[in-house]
N, C-alpha and C positions, 0 to 999 in steps of 0.2 A: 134326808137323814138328819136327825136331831141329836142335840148334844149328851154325852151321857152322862151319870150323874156325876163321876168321875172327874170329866170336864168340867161341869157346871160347877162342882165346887172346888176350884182351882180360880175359877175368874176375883180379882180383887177391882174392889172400887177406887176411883182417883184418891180418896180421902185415908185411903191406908196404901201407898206409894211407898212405905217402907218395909213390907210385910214382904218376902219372897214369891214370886209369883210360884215357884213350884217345889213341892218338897223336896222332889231329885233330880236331877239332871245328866242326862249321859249323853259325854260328846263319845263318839265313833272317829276319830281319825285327828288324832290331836297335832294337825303342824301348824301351818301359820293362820289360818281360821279358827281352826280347833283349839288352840292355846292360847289366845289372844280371847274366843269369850267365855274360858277360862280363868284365865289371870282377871278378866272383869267384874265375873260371877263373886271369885275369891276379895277381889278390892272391895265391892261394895254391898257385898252381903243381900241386896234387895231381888237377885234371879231368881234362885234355888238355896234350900238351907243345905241339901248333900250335892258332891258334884262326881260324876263316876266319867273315869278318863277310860279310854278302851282305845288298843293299839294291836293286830297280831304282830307286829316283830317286838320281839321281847329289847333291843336295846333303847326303842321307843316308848317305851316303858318304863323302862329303870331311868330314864331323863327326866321322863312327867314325876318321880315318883322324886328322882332326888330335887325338882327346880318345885316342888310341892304343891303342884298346879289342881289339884285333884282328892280329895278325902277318901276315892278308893281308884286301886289302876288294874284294868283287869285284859287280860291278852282272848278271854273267849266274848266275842260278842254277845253271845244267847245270856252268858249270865251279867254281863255288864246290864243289859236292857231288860231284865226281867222285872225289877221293882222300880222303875222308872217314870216320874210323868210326861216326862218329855224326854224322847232321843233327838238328836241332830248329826246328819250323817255330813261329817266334815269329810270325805274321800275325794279321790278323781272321779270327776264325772262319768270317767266309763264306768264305775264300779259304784256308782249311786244303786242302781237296779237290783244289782248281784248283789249285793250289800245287804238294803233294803229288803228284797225278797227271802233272805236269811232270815234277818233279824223279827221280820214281822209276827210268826207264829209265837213268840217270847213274849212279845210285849204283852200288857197286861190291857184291858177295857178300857179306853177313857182315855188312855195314855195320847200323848202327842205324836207323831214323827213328820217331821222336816229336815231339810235339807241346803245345803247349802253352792249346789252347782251353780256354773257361770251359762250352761246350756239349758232349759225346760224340757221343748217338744219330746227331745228323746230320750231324757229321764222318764216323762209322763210316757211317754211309749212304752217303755219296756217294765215300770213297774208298775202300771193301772192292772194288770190282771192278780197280782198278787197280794193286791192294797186289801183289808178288813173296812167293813159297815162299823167298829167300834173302834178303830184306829183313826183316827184324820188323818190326813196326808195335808203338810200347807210348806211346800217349796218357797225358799227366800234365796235372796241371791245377789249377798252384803259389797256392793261393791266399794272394795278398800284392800288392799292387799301390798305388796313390795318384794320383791325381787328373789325372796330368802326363805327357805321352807322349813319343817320342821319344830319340833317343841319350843326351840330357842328362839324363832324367829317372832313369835306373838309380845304384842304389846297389848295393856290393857286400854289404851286410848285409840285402838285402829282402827276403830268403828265412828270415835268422834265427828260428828258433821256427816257423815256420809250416808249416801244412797244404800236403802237395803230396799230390794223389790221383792213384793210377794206373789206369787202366782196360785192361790188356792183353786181347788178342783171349782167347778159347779154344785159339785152337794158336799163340800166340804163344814161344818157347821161352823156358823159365826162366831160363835163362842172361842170355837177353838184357832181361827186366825187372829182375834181378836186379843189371844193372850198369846201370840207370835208376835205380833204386830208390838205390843207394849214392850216384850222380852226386847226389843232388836231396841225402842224409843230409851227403854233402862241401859241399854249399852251402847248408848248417844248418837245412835244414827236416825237419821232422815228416814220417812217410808213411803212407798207408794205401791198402790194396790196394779197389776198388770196384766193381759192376758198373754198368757207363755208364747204366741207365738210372734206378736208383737214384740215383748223383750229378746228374744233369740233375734230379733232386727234388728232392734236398738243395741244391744251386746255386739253385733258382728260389724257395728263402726264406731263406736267409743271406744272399744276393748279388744275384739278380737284379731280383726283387721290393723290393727295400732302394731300389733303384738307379732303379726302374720309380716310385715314389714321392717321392722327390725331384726328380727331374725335373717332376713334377706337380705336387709342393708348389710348385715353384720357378713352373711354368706359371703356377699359380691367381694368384700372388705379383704376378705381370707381368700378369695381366690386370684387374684391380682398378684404379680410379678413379684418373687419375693425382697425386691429394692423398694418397690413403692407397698406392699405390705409393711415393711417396718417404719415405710415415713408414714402410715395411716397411726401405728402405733405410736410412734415419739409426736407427732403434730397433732392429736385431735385434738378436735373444738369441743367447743361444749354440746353441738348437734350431736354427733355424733357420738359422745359420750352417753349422753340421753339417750339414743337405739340400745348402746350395750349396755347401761340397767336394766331396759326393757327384757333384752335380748337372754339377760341371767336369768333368766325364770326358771322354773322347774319344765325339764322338756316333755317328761311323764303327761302330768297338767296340760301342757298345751297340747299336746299330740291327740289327746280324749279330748278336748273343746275343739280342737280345728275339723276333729271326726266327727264330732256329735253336734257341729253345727253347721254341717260343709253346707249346707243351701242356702241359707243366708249369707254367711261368710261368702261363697263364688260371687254371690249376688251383689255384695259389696264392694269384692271386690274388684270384678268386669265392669262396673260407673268406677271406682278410682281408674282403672285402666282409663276408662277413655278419655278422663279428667285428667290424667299424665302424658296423653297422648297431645290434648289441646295444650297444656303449657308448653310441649316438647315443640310444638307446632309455632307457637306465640313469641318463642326464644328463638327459632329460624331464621322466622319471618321477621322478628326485631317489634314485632305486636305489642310495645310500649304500654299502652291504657289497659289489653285483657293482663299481661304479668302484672302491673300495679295491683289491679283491680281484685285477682286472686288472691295479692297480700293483705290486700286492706281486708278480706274477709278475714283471712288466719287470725290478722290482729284483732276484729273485732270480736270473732269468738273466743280468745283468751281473754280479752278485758273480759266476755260473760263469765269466762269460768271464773276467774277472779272474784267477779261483784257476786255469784252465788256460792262465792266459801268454795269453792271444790277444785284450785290449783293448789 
């Protein structure tokens, strides 16, 4: 498939870096993704010159409309994306598809749509039949987020330094990843190109699995006797503090990634099993050099996150 002309003239050159890569912009689902490259678009003028906010609950609306995140806010999808060159479907992942498969007869020729899931395989699963020859399809998936959802919670630096991974089809056209890729570079993240089921790997022990254990940490925390419940409350540490940011997520969010990636995710997490199993083993048995030896890993892959910007 080749680019249409639409596309094609939307591409800008490194030497005009200040020109908007797109005339309009429309985010689908403005919380803490969606608002945040939002609020970026609006700081620095070089995304899109319009930017259309779409939300169906109307008090999600009236928030983008009074924190002025947006030049138009509109509750029906189909007219949000009608004159658009790029849509980006900031939703839960379970409703990328649904979503998607909506919107798509609206959009106009040329136009973009991406997305912004923390899952691939079974976004591309469920909306490959409904994708258009004149529509791209190019999946990104910004990783950077915190704890707090909704309009308010976007910042326009939450992209700064950070990983956005693209997952474009196979006959996705270059052109048109190509002005994904810069869009995500103008709103100061890292990129790396991926194939989707490679990253549903890579997501299900950076992120998923992180996230899948704090919640449990937090679970076990709560079910415990309610005398030593309230000493977890008055005494935590900072460990354990760290689980319960993790742990505030949005449960919506994670319940559609731990569904929409359960085979990676099990896969992750049956090797931690057994890697919790041998420490449990190591502590027994008083296995002094294997518990060192599991620290000096923990520590030395924090120093890496450190020395690549990403703690």
């Amino acid at each position: 498939m080749t680019a249409s002309p639409t596309t094609a003239s939307l591409t800008v050159s490194p030497a005009d870096s200040s020109a908007p890569l797109f005339r309009r912009l429309a985010i689908v689902g403005p919380g803490l993704i969606g608002s945040s490259i939002l609020r970026r678009a609006r700081r620095d003028g070089t995304i899109a010159a319009e930017l259309v906010a779409c939300d169906i609950d109307p008090d999600v609306c009236r928030r983008v409309a009074e924190l002025d995140l947006a030049d138009e806010v509109e509750q029906d999808p189909m007219r949000a994306v009608a004159d658009a060159d790029c849509v980006i479907l900031c939703v839960p992942v379970g409703a990328v598809a649904e979503v998607g498969t909506r919107i798509l007869p609206a959009m106009k020729p040329g136009a973009i749509l991406s997305e912004v899931g923390s899952t691939k395989v079974s976004i591309l699963t469920a909306i490959t039949p409904a994708l258009r020859a004149d529509v791209p399809f190019v999946p990104t998936h910004p990783m950077a987020g915190t704890e707090h959802s909704g309009p308010d919670a976007g910042f326009a630096t939450l992209f700064d330094d950070r990983w956005c991974l693209l997952t474009p089809l196979p006959d996705t056209p270059p052109a048109a990843t190509d002005l994904i890729e810069q869009m995500w570079h103008r709103m100061g993240a890292r990129t790396r190109v991926m194939d989707p089921a490679h990253h549903d790997r890579v997501c299900a022990i950076v992120s998923h699995l992180p996230h899948l254990l704090a919640f449990t940490i937090c679970g076990t925390a709560d079910d415990l006797a309610d005398e030593t419940r309230s000493e977890v409350l008055d005494f935590a540490a900072s460990g354990f503090r760290d689980f319960t940011r993790i742990a505030a997520s949005d449960p919506v969010m994670w319940r559609d990634i731990f569904l929409n990636n359960r085979e990676a995710l099990l896969e992750m997490l049956a090797r931690f099993t057994e890697d919790a199993q041998a420490m449990a083993r190591a502590i027994r048995w008083g296995d002094e050099a294997f518990i060192v030896d599991r620290i000096e890993r923990g520590r030395r892959i924090r120093r890496s996150l450190i020395e690549n910007r990403q703690a």
